[in-house]
VOBA-1610 file (N, C-alpha, C; in pm, whole numbers, padded with zeros to 5 digits, always signed):
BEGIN
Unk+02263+01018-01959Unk+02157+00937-01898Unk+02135+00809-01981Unk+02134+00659-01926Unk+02148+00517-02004Unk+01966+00559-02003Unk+01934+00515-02112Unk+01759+00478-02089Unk+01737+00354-02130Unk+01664+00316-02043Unk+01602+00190-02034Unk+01495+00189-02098Unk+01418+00007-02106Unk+01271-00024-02116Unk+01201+00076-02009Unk+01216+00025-01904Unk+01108+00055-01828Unk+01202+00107-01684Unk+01177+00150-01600Unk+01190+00210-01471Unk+01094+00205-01413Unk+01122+00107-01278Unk+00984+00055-01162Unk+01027+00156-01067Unk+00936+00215-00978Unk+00992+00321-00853Unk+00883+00267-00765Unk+00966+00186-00685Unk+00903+00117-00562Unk+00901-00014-00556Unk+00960-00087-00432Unk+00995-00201-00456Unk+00895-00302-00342Unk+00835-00288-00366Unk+00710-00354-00313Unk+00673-00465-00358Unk+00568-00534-00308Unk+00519-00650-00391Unk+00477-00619-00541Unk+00437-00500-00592Unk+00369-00467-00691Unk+00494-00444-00788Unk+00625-00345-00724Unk+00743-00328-00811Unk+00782-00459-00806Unk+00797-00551-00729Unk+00918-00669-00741Unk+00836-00770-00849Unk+00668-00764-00809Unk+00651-00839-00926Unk+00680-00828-01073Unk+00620-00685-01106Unk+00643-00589-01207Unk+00806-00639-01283Unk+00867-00626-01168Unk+01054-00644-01229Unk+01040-00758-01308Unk+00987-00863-01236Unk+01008-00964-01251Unk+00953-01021-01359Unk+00825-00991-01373Unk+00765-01028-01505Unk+00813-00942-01592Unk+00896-00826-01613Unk+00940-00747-01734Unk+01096-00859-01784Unk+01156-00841-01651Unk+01293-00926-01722Unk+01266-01050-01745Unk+01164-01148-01704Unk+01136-01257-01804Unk+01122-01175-01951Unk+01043-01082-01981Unk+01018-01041-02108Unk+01159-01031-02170Unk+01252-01026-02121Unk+01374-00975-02159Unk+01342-00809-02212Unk+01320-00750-02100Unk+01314-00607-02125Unk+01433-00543-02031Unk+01486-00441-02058Unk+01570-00396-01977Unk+01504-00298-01837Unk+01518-00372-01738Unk+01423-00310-01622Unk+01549-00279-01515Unk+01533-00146-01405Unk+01568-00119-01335Unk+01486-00039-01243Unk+01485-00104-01061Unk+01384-00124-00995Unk+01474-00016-00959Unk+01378+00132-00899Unk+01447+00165-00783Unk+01352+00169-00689Unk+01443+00176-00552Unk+01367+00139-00400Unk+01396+00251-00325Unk+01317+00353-00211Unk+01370+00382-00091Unk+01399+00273-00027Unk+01321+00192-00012Unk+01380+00117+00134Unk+01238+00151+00238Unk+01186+00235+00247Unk+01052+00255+00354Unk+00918+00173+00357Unk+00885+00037+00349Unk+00787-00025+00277Unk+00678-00027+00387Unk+00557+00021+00348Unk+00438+00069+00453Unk+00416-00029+00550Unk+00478-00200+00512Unk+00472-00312+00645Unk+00567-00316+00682Unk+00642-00237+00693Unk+00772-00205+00787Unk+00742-00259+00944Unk+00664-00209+01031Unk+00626-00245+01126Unk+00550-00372+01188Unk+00535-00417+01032Unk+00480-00542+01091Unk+00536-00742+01103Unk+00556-00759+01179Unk+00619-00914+01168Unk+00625-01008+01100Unk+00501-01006+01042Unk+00445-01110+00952Unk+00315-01099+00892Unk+00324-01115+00742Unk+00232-01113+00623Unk+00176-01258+00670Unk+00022-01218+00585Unk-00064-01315+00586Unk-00143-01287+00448Unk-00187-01440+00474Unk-00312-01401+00344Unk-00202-01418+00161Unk-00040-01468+00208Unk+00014-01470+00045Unk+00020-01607+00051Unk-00015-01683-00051Unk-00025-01821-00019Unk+00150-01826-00067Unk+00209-01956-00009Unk+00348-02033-00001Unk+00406-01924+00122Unk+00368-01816+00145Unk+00466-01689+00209Unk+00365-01647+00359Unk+00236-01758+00416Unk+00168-01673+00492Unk+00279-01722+00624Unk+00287-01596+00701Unk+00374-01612+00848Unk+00479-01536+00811Unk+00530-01531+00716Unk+00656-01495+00670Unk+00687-01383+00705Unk+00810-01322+00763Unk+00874-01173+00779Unk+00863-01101+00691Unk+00784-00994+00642Unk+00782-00932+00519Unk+00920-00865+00471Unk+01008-00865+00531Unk+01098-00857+00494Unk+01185-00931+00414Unk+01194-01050+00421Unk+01217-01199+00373Unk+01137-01173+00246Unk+01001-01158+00220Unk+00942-01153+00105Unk+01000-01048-00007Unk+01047-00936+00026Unk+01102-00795-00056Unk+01281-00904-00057Unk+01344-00902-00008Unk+01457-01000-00033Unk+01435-01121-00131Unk+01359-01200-00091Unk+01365-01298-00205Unk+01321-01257-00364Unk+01237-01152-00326Unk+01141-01135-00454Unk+01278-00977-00530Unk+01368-00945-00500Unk+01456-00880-00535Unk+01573-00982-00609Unk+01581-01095-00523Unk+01643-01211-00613Unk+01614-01273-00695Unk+01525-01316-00677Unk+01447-01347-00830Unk+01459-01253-00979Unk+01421-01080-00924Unk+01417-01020-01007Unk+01529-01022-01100Unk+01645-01007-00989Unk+01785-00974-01030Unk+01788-01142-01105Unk+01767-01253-01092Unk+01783-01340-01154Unk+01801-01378-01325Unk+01663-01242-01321Unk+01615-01219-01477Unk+01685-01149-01565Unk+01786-01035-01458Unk+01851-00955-01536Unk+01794-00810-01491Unk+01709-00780-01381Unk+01630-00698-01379Unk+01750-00604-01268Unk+01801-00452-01302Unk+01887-00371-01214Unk+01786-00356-01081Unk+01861-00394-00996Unk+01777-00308-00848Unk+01857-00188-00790Unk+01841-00071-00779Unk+01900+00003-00681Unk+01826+00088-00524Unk+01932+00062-00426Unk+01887+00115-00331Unk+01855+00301-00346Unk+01764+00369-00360Unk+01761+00539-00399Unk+01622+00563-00408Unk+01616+00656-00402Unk+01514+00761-00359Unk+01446+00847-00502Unk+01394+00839-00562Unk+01337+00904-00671Unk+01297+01044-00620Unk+01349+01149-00660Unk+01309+01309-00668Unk+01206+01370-00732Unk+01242+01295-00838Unk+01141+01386-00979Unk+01086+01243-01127Unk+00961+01301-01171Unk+00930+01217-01266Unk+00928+01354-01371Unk+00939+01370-01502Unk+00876+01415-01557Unk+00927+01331-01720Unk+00842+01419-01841Unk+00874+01379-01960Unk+01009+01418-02036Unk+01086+01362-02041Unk+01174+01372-02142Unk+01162+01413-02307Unk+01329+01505-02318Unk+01294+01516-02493Unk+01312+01468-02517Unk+01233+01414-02656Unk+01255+01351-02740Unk+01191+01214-02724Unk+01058+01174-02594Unk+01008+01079-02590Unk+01046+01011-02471Unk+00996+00972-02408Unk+00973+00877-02301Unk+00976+00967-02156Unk+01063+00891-02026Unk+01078+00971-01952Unk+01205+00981-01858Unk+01238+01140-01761Unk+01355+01066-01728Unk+01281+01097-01578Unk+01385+00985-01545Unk+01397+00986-01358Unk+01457+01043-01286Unk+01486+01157-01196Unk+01554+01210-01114Unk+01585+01167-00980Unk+01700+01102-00942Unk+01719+01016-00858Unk+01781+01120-00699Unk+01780+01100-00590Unk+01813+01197-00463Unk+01942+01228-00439Unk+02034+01088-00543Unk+02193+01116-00528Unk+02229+01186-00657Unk+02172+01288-00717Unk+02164+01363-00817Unk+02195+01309-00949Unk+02173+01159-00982Unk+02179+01073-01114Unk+02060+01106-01171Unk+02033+01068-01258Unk+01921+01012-01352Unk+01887+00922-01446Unk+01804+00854-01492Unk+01764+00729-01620Unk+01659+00819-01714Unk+01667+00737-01781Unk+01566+00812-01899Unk+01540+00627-01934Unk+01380+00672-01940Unk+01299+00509-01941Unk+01166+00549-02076Unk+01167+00424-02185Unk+01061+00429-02269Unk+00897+00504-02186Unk+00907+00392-02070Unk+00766+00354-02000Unk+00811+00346-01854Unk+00716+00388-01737Unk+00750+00390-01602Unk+00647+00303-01563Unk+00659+00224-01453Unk+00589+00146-01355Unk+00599+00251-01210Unk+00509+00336-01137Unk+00455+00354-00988Unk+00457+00306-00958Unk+00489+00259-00798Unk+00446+00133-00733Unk+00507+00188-00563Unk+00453+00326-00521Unk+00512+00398-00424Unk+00426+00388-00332Unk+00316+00312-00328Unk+00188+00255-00232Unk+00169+00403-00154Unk+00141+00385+00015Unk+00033+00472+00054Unk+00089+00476+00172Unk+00067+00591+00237Unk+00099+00606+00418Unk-00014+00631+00523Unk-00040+00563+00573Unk-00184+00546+00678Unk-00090+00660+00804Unk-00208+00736+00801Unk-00225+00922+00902Unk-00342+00820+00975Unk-00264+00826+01095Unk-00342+00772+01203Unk-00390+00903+01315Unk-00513+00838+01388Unk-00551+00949+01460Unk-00433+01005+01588Unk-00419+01134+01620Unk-00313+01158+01707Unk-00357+01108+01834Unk-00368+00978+01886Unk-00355+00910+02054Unk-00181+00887+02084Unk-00168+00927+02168Unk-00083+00828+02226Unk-00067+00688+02225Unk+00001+00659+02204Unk+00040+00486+02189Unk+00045+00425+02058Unk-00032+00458+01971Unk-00141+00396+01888Unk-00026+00398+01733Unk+00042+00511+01754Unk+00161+00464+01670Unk+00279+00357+01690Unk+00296+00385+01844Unk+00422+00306+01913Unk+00386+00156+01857Unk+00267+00108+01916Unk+00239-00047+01846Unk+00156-00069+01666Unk+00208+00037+01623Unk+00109+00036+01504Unk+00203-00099+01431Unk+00144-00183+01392Unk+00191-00279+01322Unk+00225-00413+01440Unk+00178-00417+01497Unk+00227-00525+01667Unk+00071-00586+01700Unk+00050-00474+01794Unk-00143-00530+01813Unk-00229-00383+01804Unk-00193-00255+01748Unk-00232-00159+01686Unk-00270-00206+01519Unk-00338-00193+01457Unk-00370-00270+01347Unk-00527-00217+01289Unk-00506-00244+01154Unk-00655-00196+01063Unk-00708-00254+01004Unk-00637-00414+00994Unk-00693-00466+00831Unk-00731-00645+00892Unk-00838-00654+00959Unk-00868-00775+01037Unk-00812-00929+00917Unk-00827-00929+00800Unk-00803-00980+00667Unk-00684-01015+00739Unk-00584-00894+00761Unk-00434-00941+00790Unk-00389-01003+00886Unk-00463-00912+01042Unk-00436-00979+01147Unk-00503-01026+01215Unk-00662-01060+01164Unk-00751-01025+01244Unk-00750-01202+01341Unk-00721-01297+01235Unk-00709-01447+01315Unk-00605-01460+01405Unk-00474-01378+01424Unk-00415-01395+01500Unk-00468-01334+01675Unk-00535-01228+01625Unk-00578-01151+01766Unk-00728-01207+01755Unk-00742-01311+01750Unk-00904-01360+01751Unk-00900-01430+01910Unk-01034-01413+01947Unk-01084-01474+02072Unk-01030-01379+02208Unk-00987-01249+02177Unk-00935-01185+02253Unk-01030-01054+02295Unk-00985-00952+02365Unk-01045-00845+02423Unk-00973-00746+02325Unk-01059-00696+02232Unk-01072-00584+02110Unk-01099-00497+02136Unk-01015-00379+02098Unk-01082-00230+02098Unk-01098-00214+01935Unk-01234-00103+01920Unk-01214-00046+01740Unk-01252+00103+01786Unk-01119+00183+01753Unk-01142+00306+01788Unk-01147+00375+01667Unk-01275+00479+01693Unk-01318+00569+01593Unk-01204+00675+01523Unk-01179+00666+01367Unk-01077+00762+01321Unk-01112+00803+01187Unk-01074+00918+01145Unk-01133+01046+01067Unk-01182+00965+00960Unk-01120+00845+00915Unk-01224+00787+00820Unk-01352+00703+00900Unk-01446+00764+00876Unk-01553+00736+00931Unk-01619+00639+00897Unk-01636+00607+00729Unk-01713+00526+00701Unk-01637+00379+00728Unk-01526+00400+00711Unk-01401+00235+00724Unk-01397+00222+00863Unk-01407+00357+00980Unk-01384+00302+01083Unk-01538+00204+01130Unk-01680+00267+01118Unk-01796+00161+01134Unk-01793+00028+01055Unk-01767+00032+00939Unk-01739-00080+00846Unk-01632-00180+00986Unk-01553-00152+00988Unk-01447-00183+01066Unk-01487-00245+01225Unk-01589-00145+01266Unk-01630-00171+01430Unk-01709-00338+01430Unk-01828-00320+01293Unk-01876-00432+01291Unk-01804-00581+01206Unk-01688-00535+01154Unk-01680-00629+01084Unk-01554-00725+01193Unk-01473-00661+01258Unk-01341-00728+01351Unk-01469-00798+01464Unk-01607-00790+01477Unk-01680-00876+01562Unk-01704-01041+01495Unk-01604-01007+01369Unk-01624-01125+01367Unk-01515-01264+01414Unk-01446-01189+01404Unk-01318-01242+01519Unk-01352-01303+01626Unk-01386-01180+01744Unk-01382-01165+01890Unk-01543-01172+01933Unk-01582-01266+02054Unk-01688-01245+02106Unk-01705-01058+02204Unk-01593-01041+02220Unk-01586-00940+02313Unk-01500-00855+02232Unk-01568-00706+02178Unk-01490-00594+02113Unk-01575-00499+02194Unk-01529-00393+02180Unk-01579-00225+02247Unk-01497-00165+02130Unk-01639-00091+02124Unk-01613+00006+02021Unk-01615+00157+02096Unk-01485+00221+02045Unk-01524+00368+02114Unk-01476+00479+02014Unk-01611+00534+02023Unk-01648+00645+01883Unk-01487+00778+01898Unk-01494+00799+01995Unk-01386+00849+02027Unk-01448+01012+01966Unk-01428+01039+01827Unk-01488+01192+01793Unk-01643+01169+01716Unk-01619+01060+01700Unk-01734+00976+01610Unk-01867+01016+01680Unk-02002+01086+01615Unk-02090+01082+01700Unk-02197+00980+01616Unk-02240+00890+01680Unk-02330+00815+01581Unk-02474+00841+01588Unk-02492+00787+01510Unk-02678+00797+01462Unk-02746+00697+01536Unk-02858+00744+01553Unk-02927+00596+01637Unk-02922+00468+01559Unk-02966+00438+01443Unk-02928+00367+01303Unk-02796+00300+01360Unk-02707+00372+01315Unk-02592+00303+01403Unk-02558+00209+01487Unk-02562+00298+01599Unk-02571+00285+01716Unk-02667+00113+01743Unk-02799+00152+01721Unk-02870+00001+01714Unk-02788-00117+01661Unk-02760-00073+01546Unk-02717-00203+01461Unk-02580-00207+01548Unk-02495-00188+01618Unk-02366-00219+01632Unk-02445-00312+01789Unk-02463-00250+01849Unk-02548-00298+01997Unk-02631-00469+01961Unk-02719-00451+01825Unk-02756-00583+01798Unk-02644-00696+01742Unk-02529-00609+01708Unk-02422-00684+01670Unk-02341-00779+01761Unk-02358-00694+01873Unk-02268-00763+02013Unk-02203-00697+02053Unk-02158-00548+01982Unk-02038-00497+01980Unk-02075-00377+02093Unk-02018-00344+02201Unk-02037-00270+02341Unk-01958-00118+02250Unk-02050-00021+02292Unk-01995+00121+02315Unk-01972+00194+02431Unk-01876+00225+02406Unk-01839+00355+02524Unk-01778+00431+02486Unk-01847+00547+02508Unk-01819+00688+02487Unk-01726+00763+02548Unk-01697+00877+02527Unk-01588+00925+02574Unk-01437+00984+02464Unk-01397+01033+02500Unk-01232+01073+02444Unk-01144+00994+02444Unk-01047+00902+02375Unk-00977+00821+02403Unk-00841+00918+02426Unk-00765+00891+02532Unk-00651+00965+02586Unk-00575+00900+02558Unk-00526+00801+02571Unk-00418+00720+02502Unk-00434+00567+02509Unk-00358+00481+02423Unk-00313+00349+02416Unk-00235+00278+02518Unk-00249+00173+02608Unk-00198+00181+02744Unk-00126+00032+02626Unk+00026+00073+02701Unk+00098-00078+02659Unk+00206-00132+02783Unk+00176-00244+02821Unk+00232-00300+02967Unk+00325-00419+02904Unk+00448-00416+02919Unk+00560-00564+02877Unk+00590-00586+02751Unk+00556-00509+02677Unk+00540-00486+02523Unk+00411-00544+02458Unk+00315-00512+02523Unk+00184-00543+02474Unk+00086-00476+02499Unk-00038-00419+02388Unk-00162-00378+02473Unk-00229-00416+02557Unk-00232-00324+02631Unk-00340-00402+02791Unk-00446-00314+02841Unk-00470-00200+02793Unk-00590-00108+02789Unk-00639+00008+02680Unk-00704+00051+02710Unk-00790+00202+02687Unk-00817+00268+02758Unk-00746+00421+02759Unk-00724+00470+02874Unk-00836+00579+02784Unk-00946+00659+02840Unk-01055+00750+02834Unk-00979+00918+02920Unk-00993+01004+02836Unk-00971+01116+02881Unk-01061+01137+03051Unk-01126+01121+03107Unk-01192+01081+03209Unk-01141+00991+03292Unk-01072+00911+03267Unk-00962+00862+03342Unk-01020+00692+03319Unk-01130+00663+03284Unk-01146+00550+03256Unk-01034+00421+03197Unk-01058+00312+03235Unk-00953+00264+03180Unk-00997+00115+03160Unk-01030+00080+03023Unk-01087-00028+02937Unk-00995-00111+02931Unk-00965-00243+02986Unk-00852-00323+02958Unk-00886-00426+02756Unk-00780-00405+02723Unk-00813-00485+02573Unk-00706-00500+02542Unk-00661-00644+02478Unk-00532-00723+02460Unk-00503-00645+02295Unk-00580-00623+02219Unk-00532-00535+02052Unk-00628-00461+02041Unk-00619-00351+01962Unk-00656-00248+01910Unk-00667-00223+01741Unk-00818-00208+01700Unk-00838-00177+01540Unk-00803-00025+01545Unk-00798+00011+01414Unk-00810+00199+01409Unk-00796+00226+01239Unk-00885+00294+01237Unk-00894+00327+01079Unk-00824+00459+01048Unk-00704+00404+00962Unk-00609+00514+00921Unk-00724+00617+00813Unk-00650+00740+00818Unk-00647+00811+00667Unk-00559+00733+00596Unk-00587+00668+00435Unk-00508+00666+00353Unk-00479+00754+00267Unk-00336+00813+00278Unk-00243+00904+00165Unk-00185+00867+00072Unk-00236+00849-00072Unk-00169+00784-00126Unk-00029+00871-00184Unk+00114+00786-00179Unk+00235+00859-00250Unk+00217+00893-00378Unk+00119+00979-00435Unk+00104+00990-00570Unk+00186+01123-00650Unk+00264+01141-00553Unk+00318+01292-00637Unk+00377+01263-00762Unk+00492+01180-00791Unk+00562+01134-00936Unk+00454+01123-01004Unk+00332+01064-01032Unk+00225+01027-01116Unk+00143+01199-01104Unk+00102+01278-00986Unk+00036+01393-01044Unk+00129+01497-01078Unk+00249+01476-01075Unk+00360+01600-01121Unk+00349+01561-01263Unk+00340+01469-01313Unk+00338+01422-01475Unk+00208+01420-01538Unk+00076+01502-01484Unk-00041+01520-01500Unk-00136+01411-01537Unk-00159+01310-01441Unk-00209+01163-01434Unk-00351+01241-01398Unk-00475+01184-01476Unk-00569+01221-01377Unk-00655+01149-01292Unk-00658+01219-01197Unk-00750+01134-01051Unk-00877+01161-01051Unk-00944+01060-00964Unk-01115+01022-00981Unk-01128+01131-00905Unk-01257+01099-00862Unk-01335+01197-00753Unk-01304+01238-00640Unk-01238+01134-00578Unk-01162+01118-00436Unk-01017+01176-00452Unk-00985+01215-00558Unk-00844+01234-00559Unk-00753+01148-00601Unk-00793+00999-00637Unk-00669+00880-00615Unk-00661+00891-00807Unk-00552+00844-00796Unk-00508+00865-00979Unk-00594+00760-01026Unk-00667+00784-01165Unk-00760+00657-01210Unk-00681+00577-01295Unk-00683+00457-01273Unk-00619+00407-01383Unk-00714+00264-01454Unk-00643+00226-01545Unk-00762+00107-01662Unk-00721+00016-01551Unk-00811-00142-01581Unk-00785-00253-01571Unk-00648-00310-01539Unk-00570-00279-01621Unk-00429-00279-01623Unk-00311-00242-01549Unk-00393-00038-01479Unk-00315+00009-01453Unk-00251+00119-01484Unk-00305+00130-01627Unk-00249+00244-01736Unk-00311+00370-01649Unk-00255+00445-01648Unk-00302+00586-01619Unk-00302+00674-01739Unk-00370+00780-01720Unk-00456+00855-01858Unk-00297+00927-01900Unk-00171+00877-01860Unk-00066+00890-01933Unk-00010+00866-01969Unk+00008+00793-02149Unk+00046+00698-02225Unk+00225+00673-02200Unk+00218+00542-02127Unk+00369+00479-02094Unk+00369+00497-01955Unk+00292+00545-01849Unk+00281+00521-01702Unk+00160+00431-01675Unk+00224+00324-01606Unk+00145+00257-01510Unk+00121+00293-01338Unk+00012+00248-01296Unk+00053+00273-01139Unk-00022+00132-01102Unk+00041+00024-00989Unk+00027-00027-00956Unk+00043-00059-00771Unk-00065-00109-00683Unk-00004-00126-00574Unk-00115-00035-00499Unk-00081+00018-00411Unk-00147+00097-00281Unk-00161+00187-00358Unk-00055+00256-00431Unk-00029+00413-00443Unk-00178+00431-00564Unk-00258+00361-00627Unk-00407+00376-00684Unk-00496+00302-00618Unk-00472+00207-00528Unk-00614+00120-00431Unk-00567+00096-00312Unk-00598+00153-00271Unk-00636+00140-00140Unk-00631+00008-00037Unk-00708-00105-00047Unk-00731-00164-00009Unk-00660-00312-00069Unk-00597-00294-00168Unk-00489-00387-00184Unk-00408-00470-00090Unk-00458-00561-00074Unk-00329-00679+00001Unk-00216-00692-00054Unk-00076-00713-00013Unk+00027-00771-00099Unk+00014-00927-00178Unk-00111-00966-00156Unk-00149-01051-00277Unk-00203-00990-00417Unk-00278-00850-00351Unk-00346-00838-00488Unk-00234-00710-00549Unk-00120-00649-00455Unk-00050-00574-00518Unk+00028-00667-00594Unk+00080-00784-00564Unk+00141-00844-00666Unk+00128-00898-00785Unk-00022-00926-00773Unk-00117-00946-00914Unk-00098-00811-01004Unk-00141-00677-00929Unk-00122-00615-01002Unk-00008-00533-01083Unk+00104-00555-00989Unk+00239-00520-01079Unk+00239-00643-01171Unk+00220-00740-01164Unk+00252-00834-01265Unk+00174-00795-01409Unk+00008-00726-01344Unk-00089-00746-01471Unk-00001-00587-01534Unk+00028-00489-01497Unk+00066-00379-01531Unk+00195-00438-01583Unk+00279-00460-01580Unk+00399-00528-01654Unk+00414-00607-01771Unk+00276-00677-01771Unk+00192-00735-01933Unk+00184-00613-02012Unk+00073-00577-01967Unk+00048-00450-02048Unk+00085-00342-02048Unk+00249-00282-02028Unk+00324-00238-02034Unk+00400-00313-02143Unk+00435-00424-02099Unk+00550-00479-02218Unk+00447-00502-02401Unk+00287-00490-02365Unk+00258-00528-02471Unk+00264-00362-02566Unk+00247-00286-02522Unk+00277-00112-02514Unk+00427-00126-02574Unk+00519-00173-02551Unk+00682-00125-02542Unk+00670-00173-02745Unk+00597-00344-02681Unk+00584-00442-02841Unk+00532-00346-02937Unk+00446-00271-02923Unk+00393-00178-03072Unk+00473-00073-03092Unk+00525+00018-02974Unk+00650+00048-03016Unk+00756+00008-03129Unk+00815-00111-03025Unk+00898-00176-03157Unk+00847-00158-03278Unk+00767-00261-03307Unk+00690-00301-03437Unk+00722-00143-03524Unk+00647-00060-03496Unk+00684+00069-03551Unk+00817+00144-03588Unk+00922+00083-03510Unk+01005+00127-03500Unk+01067+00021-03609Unk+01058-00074-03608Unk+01110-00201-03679Unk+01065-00172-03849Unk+00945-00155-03854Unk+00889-00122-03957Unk+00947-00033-04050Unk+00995+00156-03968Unk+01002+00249-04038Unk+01181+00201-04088Unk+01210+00162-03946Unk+01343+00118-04019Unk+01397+00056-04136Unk+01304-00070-04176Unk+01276-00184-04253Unk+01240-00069-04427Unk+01118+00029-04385Unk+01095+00102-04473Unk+01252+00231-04566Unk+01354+00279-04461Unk+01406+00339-04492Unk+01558+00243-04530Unk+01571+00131-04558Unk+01658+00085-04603Unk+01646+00009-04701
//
């Protein structure tokens, strides 16, 4: 097994930054990627300044060139296993049965949004199915909005009132959601129309949304659709290596990134949630500082005892 500085697992905005700021360090970095990146489905990023419109795909390509520019290994593979290595650091267990052995690891395996089971609502998830108004919400502005109620409850109300700020015309439908009068008032003084009922499926006509179809047979015409995923974060490599998580479950990590396991970082979706690929890229970058400043006292120590025994 070659061991490296560091080993990034996930090639995201958070890994590609991460790469990138390590092999400026002149550290020996090797990114690995599945290939599955959670905006897979979607056309175009917003909200990265020089990159808004852009194919997010185009963005993971360029930002892989760059890396590799620095000197930084990329491989296409699948990570199996994290754990600690003898004799210090850690190794990687890769799906084509290789492995690395790395000083320090960078996470960066973000999160998979568990959407409610409707019909449709996956088919366009990433098109005009959508959660994060921030991302898409100006493109589907001035239009006929649905915000349908989903198991996250508190993001989906957060959500009902906040995409009104878009659209003069949204309907909100609670779907399992039963609300409080509290609620209920404030969304009604908002502008925002309820209707009740079961949502039966996502109606899509020419490759576009064009209704809300109600178990009752009702049928709400609306050009896009909000919906508040469950977020899952990919945290298994980080809790198989006994990282510990807050209250909610999500791994805690410092300022930085550090997780309560000295030489893992986690950066990206896979510890927040609500991360844009602006702020995942901030944060592989800030975790890649303070990682490489981690690797530096290493050395030093290492430089030292050496210095001492000769």
């Amino acid at each position: 097994m070659l061991e490296m500085d560091v080993v990034i697992v996930g090639g995201g905005a958070a890994g590609l930054a991460a790469a990138m700021m390590l092999g400026r360090s002149r550290r020996q970095v090797t990114l690995l990627d599945a290939g599955e990146p959670r905006n897979a489905p979607s056309a175009h990023l917003h909200g990265f300044p020089s990159r808004d419109g852009a194919d997010p795909a185009e963005l993971v390509k360029i930002g892989k060139e760059e890396a590799r520019a620095y000197g930084a290994e990329i491989r296409e593979v699948r990570v199996s296993g994290l754990e600690h290595a003898d004799g210090g650091g850690f190794a990687v267990h890769l799906d084509d049965g290789g492995a690395l052995t790395a000083r320090a690891v960078v996470v960066a395996t973000g999160l998979r949004d568990e959407l409610p089971e409707i019909p449709g609502l996956r088919e366009r998830w990433g098109h005009d199915v959508l959660h994060c108004p921030y991302c898409h919400g100006y493109e589907a502005r001035d239009t006929a909005l649905a915000v349908i109620g989903g198991d996250n409850r508190p993001f989906t109300l957060h959500q009902a009132q906040l995409v009104r700020q878009w659209s003069d015309d949204v309907v909100f439908f609670p779907h399992h959601i039963t609300l409080t009068d509290d609620e209920r008032h404030r969304l009604v003084a908002r502008g925002v129309r309820i209707v009740e009922g079961e949502v039966a499926r996502v109606v899509a006509e020419d490759d576009a949304v064009s209704a809300v179809e109600l178990a009752d047979g009702r049928i709400v015409p609306r050009a896009a659709v909000f919906v508040g995923p469950r977020f899952v974060p990919q945290d298994e490599l980080l809790t198989s290596l006994g990282c510990a998580a807050d209250d909610n479950g999500w791994v805690r990590v410092d300022p930085s990134g550090q997780t309560s396991v000295p030489g893992v970082w986690a950066a990206g979706n896979v510890s927040d949630s609500p991360a844009q690929l602006v702020n995942a890229a901030a944060a592989g970058s800030k975790a890649a500082i303070a990682l490489n400043h981690h690797l530096l006292a290493d050395d030093i120590d290492r430089a030292v005892a050496k210095h001492d025994a000769s």
